[in-house]
N, C-alpha and C positions, 0 to 999 in steps of 0.2 A: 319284119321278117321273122323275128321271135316268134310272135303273136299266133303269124300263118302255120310255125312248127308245130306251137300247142295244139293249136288244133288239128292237126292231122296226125300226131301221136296221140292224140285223146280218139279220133276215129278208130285210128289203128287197136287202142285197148279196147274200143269197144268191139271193133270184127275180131280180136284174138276172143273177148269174153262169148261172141255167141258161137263160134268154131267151139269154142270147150266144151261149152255146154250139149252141141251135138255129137262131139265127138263121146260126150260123157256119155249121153244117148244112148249110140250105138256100140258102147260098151258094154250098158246095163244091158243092152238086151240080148247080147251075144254071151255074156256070163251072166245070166239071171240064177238066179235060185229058184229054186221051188217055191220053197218055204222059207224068206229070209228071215233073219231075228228084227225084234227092234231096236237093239243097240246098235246093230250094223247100218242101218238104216240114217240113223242121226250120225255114226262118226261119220261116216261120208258125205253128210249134208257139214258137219264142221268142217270136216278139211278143205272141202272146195271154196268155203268162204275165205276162209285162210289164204290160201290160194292166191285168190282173186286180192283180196286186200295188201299182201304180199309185192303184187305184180305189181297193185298201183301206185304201193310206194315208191316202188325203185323207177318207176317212171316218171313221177313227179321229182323225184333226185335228180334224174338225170337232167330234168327240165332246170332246176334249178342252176344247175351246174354251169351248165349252156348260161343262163343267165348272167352268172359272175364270174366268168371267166372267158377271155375272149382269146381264140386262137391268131400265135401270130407266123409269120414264115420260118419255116423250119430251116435248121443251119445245119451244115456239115462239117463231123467232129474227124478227127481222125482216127481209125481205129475201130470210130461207132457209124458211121455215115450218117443220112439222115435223122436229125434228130425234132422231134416235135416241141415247140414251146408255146406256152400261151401266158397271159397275164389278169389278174383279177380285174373286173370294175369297179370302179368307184356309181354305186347304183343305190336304189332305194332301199333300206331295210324290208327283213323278211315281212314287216309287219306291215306295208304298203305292199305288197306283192297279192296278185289276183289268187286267189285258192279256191280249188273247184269247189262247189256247193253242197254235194257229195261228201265232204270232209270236214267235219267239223274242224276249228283252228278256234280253240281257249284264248292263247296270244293275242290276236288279232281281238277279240271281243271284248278281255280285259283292256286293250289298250283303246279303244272305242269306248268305253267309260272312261277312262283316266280323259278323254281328248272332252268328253262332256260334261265331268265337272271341271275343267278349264274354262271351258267358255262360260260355265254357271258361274265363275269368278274370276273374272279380267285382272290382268295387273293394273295398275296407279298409274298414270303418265307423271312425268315430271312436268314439275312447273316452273318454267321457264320466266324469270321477272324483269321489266324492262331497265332494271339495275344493272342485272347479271350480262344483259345484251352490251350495254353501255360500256363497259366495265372488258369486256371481250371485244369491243371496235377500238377502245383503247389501246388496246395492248398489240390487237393488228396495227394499228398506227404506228403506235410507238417500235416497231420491231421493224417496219418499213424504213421510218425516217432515220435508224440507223443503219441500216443495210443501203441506204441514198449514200449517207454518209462517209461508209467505209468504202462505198464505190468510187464517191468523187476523190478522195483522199489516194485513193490507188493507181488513179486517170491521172491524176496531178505527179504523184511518186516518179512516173514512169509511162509518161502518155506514148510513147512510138511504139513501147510492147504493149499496153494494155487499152489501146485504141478503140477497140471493141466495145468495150463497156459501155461505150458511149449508149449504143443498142438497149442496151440494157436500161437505162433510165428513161431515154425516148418511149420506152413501152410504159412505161409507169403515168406518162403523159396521156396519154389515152383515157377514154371514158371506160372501155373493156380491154383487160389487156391480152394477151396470145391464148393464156390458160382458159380466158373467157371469163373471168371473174371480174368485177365490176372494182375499179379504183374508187379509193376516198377522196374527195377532195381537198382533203389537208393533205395527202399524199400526195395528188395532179401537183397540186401549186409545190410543193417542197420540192418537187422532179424538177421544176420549169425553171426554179428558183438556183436551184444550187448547178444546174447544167448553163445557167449563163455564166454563173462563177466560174463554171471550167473553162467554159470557152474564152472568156475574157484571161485565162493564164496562158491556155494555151493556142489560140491563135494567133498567125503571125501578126506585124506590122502593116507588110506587105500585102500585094493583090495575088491570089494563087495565078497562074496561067495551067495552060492544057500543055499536055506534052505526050507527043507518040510513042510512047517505050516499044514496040516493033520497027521503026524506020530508022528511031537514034538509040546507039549504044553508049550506057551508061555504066560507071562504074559500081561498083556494089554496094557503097554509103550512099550514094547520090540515087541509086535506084529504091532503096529502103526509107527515102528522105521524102520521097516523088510518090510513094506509096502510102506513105503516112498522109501528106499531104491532101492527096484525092480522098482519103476516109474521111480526113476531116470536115473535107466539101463536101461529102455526099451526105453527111451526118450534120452541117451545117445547116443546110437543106431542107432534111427530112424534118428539125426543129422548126425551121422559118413556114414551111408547109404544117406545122401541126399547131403555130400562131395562127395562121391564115384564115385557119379550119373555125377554129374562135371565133373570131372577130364574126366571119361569113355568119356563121350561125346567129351571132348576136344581131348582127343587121340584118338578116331573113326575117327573125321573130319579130323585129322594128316592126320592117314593112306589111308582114301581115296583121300586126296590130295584136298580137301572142302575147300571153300574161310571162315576164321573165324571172324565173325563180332567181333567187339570191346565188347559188351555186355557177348559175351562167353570167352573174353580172360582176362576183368575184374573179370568175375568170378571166375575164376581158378584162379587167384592171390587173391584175396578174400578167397577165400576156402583153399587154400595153406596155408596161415599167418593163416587163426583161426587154421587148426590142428596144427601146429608150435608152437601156443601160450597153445594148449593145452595138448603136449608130454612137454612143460617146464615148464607147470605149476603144472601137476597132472602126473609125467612120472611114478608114479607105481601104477597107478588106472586101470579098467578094460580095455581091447580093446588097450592100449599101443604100444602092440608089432602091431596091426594089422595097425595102423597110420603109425607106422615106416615103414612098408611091401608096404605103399600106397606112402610115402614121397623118400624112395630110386629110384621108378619108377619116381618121379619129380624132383631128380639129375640130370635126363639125360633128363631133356624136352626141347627142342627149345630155349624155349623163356630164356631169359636172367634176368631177376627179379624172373621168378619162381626158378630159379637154387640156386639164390644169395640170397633169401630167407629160403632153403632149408637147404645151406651152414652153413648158419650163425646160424639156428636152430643145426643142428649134430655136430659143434663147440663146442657151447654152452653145448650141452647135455654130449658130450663128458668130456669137462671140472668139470661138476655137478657132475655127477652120481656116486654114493657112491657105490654103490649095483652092480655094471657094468653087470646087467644081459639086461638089456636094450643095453647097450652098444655091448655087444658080441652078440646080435642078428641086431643089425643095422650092422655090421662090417663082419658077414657070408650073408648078402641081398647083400650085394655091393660087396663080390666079386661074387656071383652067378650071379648077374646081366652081370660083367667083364667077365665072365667066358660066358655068353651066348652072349654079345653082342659085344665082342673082342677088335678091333680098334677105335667102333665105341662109346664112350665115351666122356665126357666131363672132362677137366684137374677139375673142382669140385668134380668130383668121388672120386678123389684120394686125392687134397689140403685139404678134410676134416680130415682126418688121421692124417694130424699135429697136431691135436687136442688132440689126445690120450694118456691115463695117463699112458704109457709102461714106460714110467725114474722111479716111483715108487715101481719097483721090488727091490730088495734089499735079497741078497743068505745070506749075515749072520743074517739073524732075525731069525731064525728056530734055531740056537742053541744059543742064545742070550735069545731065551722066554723059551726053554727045562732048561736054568739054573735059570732062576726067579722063573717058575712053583715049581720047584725043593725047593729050598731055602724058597717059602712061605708055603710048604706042612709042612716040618722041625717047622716051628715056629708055626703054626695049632697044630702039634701034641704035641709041647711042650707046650704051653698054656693049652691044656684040659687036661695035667698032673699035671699041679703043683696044691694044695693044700690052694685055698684061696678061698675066701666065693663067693655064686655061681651069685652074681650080676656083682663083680668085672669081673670073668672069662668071663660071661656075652658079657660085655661090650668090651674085648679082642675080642673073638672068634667074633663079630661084625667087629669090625675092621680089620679082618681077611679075613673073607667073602666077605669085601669090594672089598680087596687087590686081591682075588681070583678071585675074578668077574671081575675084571681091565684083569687079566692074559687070562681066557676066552674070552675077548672081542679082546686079541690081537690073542688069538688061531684062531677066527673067521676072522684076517686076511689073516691068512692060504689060506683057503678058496678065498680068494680079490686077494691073489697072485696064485691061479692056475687060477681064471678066468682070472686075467691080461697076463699070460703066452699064454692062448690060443687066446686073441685078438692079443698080439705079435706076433704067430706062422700066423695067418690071414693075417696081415699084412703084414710082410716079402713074403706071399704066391702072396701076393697083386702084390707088389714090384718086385718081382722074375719074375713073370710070363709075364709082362709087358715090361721088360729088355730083356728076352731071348725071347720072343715070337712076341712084338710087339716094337722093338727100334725106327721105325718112325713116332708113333703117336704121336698126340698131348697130350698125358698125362705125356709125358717121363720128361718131365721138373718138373711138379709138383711131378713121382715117385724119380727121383733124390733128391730133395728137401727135402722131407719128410724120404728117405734113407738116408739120410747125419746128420737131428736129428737124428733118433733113428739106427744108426750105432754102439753106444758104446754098447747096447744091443745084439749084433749078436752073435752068439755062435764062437768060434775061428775055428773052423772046415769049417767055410766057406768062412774064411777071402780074403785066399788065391787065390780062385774060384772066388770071390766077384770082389778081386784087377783087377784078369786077366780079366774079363768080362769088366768092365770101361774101362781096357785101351784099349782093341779094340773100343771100344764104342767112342772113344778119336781118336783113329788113323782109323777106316775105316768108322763109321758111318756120315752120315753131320750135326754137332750139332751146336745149336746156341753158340755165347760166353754164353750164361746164362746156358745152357746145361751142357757145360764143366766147367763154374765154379762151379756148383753142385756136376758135378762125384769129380773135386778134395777135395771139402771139404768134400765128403765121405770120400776121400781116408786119405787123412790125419785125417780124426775124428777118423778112423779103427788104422791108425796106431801109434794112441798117446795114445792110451787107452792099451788097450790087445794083440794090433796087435804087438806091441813094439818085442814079443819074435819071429816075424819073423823076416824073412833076405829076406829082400824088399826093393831091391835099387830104392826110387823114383824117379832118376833123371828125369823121363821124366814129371813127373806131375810137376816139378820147371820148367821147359820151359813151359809147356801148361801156367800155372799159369803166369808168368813171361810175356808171347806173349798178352794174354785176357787182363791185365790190363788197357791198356790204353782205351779198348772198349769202357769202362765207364764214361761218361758226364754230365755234369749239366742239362743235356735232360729230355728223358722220362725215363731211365735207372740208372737212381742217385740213385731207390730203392736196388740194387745190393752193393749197397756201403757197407750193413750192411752185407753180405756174403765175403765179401771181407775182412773186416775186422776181421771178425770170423777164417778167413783161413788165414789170415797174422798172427793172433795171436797164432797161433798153428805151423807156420815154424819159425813163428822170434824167441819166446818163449818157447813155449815148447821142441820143436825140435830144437833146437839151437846147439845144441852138434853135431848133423849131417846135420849143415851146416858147408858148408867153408866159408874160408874168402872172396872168390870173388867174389861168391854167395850172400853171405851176402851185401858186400859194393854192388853189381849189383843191390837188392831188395832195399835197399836203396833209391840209387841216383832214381829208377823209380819211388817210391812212394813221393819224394818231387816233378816228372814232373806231375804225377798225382794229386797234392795237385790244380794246376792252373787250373784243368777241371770240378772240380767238384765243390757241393756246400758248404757254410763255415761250417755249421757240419761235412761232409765229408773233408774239409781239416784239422777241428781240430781233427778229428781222426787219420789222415794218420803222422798231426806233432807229436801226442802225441807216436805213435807208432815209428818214428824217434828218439825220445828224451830219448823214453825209449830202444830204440836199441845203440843210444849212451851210455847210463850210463853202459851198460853190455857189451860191447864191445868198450875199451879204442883206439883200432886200427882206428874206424871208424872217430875218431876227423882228419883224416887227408883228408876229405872231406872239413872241412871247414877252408883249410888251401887253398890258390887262388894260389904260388906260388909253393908249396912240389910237388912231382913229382914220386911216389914210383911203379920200375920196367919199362917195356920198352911198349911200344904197344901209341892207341889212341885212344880214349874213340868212343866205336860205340852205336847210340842212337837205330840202326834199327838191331842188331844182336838178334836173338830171344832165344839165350842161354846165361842166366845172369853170367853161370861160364865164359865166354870168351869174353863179351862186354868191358872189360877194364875199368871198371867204376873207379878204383882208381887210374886213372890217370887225374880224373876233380874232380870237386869241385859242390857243392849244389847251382849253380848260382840261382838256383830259389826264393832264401831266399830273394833279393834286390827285388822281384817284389812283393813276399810276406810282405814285410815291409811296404810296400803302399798297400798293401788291402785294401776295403772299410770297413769289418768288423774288431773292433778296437779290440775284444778276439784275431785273427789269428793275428792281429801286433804284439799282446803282445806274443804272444806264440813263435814264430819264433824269437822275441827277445830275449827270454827264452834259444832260442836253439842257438842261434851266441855267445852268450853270455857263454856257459856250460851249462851244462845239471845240474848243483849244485845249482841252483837258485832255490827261492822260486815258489811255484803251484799257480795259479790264484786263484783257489777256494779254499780261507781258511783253506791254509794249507793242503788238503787232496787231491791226487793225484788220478784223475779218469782213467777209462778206457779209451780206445777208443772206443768202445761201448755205455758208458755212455756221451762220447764226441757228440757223434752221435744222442745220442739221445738228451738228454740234452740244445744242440744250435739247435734244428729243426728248419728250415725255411720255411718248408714246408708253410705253412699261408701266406708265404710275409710279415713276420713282423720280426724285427730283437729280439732274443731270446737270453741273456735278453735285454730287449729294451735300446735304446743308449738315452742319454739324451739329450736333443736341448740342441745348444749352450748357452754360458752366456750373456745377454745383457750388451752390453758397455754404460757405462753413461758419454755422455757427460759436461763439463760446459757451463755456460749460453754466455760466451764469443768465445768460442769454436762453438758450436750454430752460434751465428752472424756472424763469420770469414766464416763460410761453407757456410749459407745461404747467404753472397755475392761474395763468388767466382761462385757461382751456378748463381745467378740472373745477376754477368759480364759476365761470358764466355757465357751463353745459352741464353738470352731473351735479356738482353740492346743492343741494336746495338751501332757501333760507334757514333751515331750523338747524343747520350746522354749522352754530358761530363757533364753538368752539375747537372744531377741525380748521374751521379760515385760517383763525386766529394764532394754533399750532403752527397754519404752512405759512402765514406771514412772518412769525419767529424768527423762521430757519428758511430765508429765501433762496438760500443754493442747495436747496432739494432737487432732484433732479426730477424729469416731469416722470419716470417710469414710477417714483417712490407717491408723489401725487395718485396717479392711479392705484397704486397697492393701496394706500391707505383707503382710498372711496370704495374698491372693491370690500376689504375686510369689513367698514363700517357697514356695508350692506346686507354682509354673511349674515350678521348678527341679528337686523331687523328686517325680512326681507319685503315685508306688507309698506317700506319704508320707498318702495321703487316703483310702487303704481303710482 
């Protein structure tokens, strides 16, 4: 609209300049002269320029004016009415400003040079070094992780007022946060990190519930209490959905086969350990079961820290949980999962199940608490019958109620024993399905493993099915030795317990067992030694009555060749199971007889049936190599046992397991368990001394040709051997071509 003014006040000067000029015109020629001069001639040619140049100033002023100053609504004063105001703009310098052509502008043209040797000479950028960059993300860092920090600390102080903050960190979580600026990932994980800390202070025990603050009226704590609560939930929430968001992302990238930067793979283990930290801290708080439902699908993930993370969480939880309602819904995810994803599993799926509290059933409590219940009803009703003042009765029927309430609380085990029945029934389903359906995957070691605990649990109805399924499992499938040593310590855990009223001749699982032992090394496989000894203790012991004798002497003589392979807690288990196979079996002393000889045959080491190896026709040779051990417990023990088996126990009198043998001497650390004492220092005399220190300075430093040095130190034999050395050193100062 400026624009449009200029130019019609530039039209208008121009119709005022050619009006002049006619009207000047018609001047001259109405006052002409005759004869004008020539001076008059030219002032009138000056002044009209004048004029003219005059007029155009003050219209370019006014133009200007109009420019920098913009009219605003006039106000009404009193006394003055109407008053006009206006105010300056903020607009370009005169020296951007259009100037007619017509008008020369100096300004304007010096400053059109000044702008061109500018550009003939640029300023320098700074240079920016990947130091300085470094150096400045640090310190964004560093300024973040304490501003987390005084956040959490003020959430903590005072969480019902300063609830909010919660907000606050949750954006920090984020890959961009509200401002749009992209988060660190040392900052993501510190956010994630220190917001589970809060919540594990301040969430309740308890499950929240919903409540209508419109329909029910609530007092003003209880409504402030109800309020706090619901932020917490909602902010609960918004974190469990910003795990979620993780995880999702890291299994999309799985399935399309996506290169995964290290930023995304930190965070999924990040995000992994806080819900882990947060089912063990609050496991019957809201959203519980929904962690578990997220945490079962990261059993089975790739990576190897999230599985081993996951593991050790469902362990644990397993181990905890009182209320096993938690528990029986982790325990139907994992086999739905088994059931959808078949083979293709991880042996963690399964290894967590040894965790589970199924030994805890117990069938005669149920008429064990029907006779308590019973018995405290009888003394209730007899108490509020008798006839004494009504404090004393009082104080009874108290003590009563107590007793009654004890009894409810075991009725309430009831209840702990059907839910633990139906994670058993899982279980086994787990188990079963895996055996019969899938015997060549990788889980079958860890199913064996975990069937061979909880085997005494089995119902007897499936013993039989049970035994027959192992032993093909035994003779057609290809199992490792760890494999086979599993199926058999099922088989024998089935058959010492309740299996006993079958007629189940094991002999083949005494060859399987009998052939695998030696398998076993001071390697990587020494962990097998505690299954080994679990299953020796239930054929040598338990089942002892249905062993024979050359059976017996065969298991024997193998488990002294196996005492040299393994390591010394596994040999003090294998002696201690010797010694205590000697004390029960008086026949077996004829092992450590080197010349007795009882029956015909010759001892076979490589026969893989221990009833026909001939073992009692040798002897325990391995005892001479075991007496030289380096650990000095297996010397003493093996002397224990050459010696009779009637001798005193190492450890004070009380005779341990093999098992506790095992555990007990671990070497596992590389440190001897219990540690062996350094020798004792010998203390020499001060004569003893000098003798040493000159047979040392004769034979090794004097040469022949210094008789007369011997000769000196023989003199004076209580020289001490430091003054021996003085002296050979000085005689050598002296000639030093004397020491080549």
């Amino acid at each position: 609209m400026v624009k449009n003014q200029k130019k019609n006040m530039k039209r208008t000067v121009k119709t005022n300049d050619i009006n002049l000029k006619n009207r000047k015109q018609k001047a001259g020629k109405k006052f002409t002269l005759k004869n004008p001069s020539k001076k008059d001639v030219a002032y009138r040619q000056i002044s009209s320029q004048e004029l003219e140049e005059a007029y155009n100033r003050k219209i370019l002023s006014e133009l200007d004016q109009q420019d920098r100053i913009s009219q605003l609504l006039p106000i009404k004063v009193k006394g003055k009415g109407l008053v006009s105001r206006s105010i300056s703009r903020n607009t370009q310098s005169d020296v951007d400003r259009e100037v007619p052509t017509f008008i020369n502008n100096p300004f304007k043209n010096a400053q059109n040079e000044e702008n061109n040797t500018c550009n003939e000479h640029p300023k320098k950028q700074e240079i920016v070094t990947i130091t300085d960059i470094l150096l400045k993300r640090d310190e964004e860092v560093q300024a973040q992780q304490v501003f987390i920090g005084t956040t959490c600390a003020a959430i903590l102080e005072n969480p019902e007022a300063r609830i909010e903050n919660i907000g606050v960190l949750l954006n920090l979580i984020e890959n961009i946060n509200r401002e749009g600026t992209i988060n660190f990932l040392v900052v993501r994980k510190t956010a994630m990190i220190s917001l589970v800390e809060v919540f594990k202070d301040i969430v309740p025990e308890y499950r929240i519930g919903i409540i209508d603050k419109e329909q029910q009226k609530l007092k003003k704590d209880t409504l402030a209490r109800v309020n706090f609560e619901s932020k917490l939930l909602t902010y609960y929430k918004q974190f469990l959905k910003q795990m979620e968001m993780i995880t999702n992302s890291y299994s999309q990238k799985m399935r399309r086969s996506e290169k995964l930067s290290i930023e995304t793979r930190q965070l999924l283990e990040t995000a992994v350990q806080c819900m882990c930290d947060l089912v063990l801290a609050h496991p019957y708080f809201n959203y519980s079961p929904n962690i578990i439902q997220l945490l079962v699908l990261m059993l089975n993930n790739p990576k190897d820290t999230v599985r081993k993370a996951v593991h050790s969480c469902f362990s644990s939880l397993f181990k905890t949980d009182t209320r096993l309602d938690l528990t029986n819904h982790t325990v139907r995810h994992i086999n739905m999962l088994i059931k959808k994803k078949q083979r293709k599993v991880f042996p963690e799926m399964i290894s967590c199940l040894k965790s589970l509290q199924i030994h805890r059933i117990n069938m005669n409590d149920d008429t064990l608490l029907e006779l308590k219940k019973q018995k405290l009803e009888k003394q209730k009703s007899y108490v509020i019958n008798m006839s004494r003042t009504e404090r004393k009765r009082k104080k009874k029927l108290q003590e009563l109620e107590k007793d009654i309430f004890e009894t409810k609380a075991e009725e309430s085990k009831h209840a702990v024993r059907r839910k633990l029945t139906e994670i058993s029934k899982l279980t086994f389903m787990i188990y079963f399905k895996v055996l019969k359906c899938f015997p060549d995957s990788k889980v079958l070691s860890a199913t064996l493993e975990g069937l061979s605990k909880f085997a005494h649990t089995i119902n007897i109805d499936f013993f039989a099915d049970l035994i027959e399924l192992l032993n093909n499992l035994l003779e057609n499938a290809e199992l490792g030795y760890r494999e086979q040593l599993h199926c058999i310590e099922t088989v024998f855990t089935i058959l010492s317990g309740q299996g006993e009223v079958l007629n189940i001749d094991p002999a083949r699982f005494y060859s399987h067992f009998y052939k695998n032992l030696l398998y076993v090394n001071a390697g990587k496989n020494h962990d097998d030694m505690e299954t080994i000894l679990k299953t020796l203790d239930i054929i040598l012991f338990k089942r002892r009555r249905n062993v024979t004798y050359h059976r017996y002497v065969g298991f024997v003589k193998r488990l002294a060749t196996l005492c040299l392979h393994v390591l010394p807690n596994g040999s003090l288990g294998l002696i201690a199971l010797i010694r205590s196979s000697m004390h029960m079996q008086q026949q077996l002393d004829i092992l450590l007889d080197t010349e007795a000889n009882v029956g015909s045959g010759k001892f076979d080491p490589f026969n893989e049936e221990p009833e026909f190896c001939h073992a009692n026709c040798t002897a325990l040779f391995e005892s001479s190599c075991l007496m030289r051990h380096y650990h000095p417990t297996v010397r003493k023990m093996t002397a224990n046992v050459l010696k009779g088996a009637n001798t005193l126990s190492i450890n004070a009198g009380r005779n341990l397991s093999s098992s506790e043998y095992y555990v007990e001497y671990d070497c596992s650390e590389m440190v001897f368990n219990p540690e062996i004492p350094p020798p004792a220092k010998t203390n020499y005399s001060k004569a003893r001394k000098s003798f040493l220190g000159l047979d040392i300075v004769t034979r090794d430093y004097v040469k022949s040709t210094d008789f007369a040095n011997i000769s000196n130190l023989q003199e004076n034999p209580k020289a001490l051997m430091y003054d021996c050395f003085f002296e050979y050193i000085r005689h050598h100062q002296k000639s030093p071509s004397s020491c080549n």
